[in-house]
N, C-alpha and C positions, 0 to 999 in steps of 0.2 A: 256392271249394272245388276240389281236385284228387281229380278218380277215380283208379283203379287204372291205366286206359291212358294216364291224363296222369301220372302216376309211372312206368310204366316209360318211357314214350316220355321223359321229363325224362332219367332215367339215360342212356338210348342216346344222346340229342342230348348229352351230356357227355363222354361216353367217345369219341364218334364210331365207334361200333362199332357196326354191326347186323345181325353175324352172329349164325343163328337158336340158336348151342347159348349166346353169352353172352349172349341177350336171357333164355333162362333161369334163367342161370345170376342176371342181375339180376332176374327176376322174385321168384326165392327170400330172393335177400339184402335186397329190398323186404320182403317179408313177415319176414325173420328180426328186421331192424331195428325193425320197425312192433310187435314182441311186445317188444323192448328197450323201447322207449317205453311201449308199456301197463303194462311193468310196474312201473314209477314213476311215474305216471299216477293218481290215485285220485278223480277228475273225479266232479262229478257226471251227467253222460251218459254213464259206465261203469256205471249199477249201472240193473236194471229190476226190475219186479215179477211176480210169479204168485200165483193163487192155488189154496188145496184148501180143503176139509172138515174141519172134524175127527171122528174116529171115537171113541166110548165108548171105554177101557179099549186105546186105540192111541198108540200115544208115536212112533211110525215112520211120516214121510214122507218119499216119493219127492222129491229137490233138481227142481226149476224145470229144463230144458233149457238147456245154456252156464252153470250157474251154477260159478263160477269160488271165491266165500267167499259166504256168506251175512252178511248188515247185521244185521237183523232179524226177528222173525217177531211177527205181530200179530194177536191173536186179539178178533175181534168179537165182543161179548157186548148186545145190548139199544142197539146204535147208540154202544156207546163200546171204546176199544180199548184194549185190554192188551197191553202190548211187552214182549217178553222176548228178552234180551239174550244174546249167547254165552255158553255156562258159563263159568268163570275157573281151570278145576282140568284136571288131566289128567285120559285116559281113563279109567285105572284108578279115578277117584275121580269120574269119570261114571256107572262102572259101579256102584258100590259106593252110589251114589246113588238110579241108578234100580230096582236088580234088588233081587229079595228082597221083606223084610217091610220095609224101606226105603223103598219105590217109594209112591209119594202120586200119587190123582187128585186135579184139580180144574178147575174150568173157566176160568182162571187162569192156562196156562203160562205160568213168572217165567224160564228158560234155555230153551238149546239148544245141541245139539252135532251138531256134522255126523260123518257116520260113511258111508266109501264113497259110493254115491251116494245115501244116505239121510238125513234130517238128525232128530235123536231130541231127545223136549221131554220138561220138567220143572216142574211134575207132568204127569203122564199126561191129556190130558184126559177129560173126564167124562160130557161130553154131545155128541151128534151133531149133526153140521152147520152148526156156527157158522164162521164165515169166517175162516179163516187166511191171513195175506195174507205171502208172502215176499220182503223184499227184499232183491236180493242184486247182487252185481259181474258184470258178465258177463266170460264166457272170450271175449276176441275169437277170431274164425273168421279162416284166412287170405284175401285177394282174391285172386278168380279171375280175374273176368267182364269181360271188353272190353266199351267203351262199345256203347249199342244206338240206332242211329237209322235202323232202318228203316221207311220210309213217314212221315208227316206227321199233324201234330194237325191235327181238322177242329172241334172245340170245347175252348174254356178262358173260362170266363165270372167274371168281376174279381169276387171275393169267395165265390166256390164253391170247393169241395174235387175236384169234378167233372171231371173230361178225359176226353175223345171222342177218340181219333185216327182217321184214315180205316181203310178197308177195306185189311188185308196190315200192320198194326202189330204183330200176334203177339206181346203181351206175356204173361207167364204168373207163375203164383204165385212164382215164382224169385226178381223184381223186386221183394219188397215187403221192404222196408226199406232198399230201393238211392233214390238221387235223381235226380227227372225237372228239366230246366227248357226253358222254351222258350227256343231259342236267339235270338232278337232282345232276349229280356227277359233273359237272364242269372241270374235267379236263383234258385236251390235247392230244390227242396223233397223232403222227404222220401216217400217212397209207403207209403201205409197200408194199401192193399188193390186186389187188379188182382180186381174181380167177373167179367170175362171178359177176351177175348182183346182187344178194340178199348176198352176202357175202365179207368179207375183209378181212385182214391181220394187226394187226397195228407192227410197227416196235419194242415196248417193250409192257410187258403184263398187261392187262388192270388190275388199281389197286381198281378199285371201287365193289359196292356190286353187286353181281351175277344176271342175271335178265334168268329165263327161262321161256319159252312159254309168254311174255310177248307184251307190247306194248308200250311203253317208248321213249321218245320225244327225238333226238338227233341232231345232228349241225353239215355238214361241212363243215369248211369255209379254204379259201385262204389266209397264211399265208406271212408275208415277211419275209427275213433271220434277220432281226433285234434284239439283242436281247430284252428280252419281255418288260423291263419298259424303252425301247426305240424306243417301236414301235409307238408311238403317232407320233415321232418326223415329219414323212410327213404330217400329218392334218396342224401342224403348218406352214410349209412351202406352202402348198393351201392355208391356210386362209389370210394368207399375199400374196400371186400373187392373191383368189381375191381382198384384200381392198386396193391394190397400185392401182387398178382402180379407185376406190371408194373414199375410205378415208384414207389421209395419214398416218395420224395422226396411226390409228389404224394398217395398215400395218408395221408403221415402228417399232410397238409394237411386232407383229408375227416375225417380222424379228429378232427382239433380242433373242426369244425365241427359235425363229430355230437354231438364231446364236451359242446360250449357249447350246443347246443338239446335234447339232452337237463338240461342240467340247468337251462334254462330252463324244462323241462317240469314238472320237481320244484317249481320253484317256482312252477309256477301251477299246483298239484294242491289239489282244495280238500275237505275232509270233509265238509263240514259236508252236510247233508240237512235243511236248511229246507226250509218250502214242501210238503214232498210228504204229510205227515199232513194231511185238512181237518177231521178231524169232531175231536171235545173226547179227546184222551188223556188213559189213567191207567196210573200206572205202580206197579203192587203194592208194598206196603211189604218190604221182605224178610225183615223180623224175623217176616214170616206163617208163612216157610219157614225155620225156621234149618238152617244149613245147615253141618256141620263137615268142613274140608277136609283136617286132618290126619290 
């Protein structure tokens, strides 16, 4: 995997330029590139979940933080779940749906519509507190953060989630969803929770060799959602915005290359959302709702 300082450091070691106004200038066209690719991108490690409540006689929720489109929303009812899908009509015939003597509860929502940052269901539901669970795309965030390895791990035990680093590791809530690895071991993991300053959580269990009372060199860097042998793909899209300054010639080289791993991306973009329902789904009949669009 490549963090954010092993991508610009890539661009700068290409261009052989490391002066400090165009390391920003590629820091930016790193991120400009990296949102080119999200957004032909339709992965399953782009989309997460949240969940709310539902309220009596309320059809308007607050969207999830970063939600970019919403998937689905799924209303838990008795341990079984009801999916209700985007509306299929425009707003106008959202409206003309929900408002008025129109507007139907039930405990049941079969649509949904996003509206601002709010996203509004159909029917209204009925009853309080049943579990609304949304799944949606996220908006990727740009990378900031340079890699952090300061001070040493003093615990990583082979089949825990658990790391200890010594005393002056000063990690903070900032790092969680960045990845740690220990650098003799090489491999990845994501972080799930930093409980304090000397301590973390990674999201599965560390699979490398045990280190206790130690002091062992490790790495967290800032990841993009890309998957891994296509995370290069934004250096090349920097290297070409910077040699379309420069030289064309070589620009219009980056640009092929951006061209072909983007559309390498397209075609490994994959829909499908198996796997992420466990418990028994039902999907309301719609002839319960008839519903006229014209």
């Amino acid at each position: 995997m490549l963090s954010y300082e092993n991508l610009y450091g890539r661009a700068q070691s290409i261009t052989s330029d490391s002066d400090a106004t165009t390391l920003t200038l590629l820091k930016s066209w790193i991120n400009e590139g990296m949102r080119k690719c999200y957004a032909v991108l339709d992965a399953e490690t782009f989309y997460d979940t949240a969940t709310d409540a539902t309220e009596d006689g309320v059809n308007s929720y607050t969207l999830p933080a970063r939600c970019a489109k919403m998937h689905t929303v799924t209303t838990t009812v008795s341990d079984v779940d009801y999916i209700a899908i985007e509306f299929p009509g425009t707003e106008e015939q959202w409206n003309f749906l929900t408002d008025g003597s129109s507007a139907t509860e039930s405990d049941y929502p079969q649509f949904f519509f996003m509206k601002g940052d709010t996203v509004e269901l159909y029917p209204t539901p009925s009853t309080d507190d049943y579990v609304l669970t949304f799944k949606y795309k996220i908006a990727p965030k740009d990378l900031t953060a340079d890699d952090h390895t300061t001070e040493s791990i003093k615990t990583a035990t082979n089949g825990s989630t658990a790391i200890v680093g010594n005393t002056g590791v000063a990690w903070t809530a900032a790092m969680v969803g960045r990845y740690f690895k220990v650098n003799a071991d090489g491999v990845w993991y994501r972080i799930a929770a930093i409980p304090t300053a000397t301590t973390m959580t990674l999201a599965r269990e560390y699979a490398g060799s045990s280190i206790a009372a130690g002091t062992s060199e490790y790495t967290i860097g800032e990841m993009s959602l890309l998957p891994e042998k296509l995370q290069e793909t934004p250096v090349e899209y920097a290297v070409f915005r910077y040699y379309l300054q420069k030289e064309s010639s070589l620009a219009g080289t980056y640009k092929t290359l951006f061209d072909e791993k983007l559309q390498e991306i397209k075609q490994s973009s994959n829909d499908t959302t198996s796997g992420i329902l466990q418990k028994t789904v039902e999907i309301k009949d719609p002839s319960n709702y008839p519903i006229n669009l014209e």
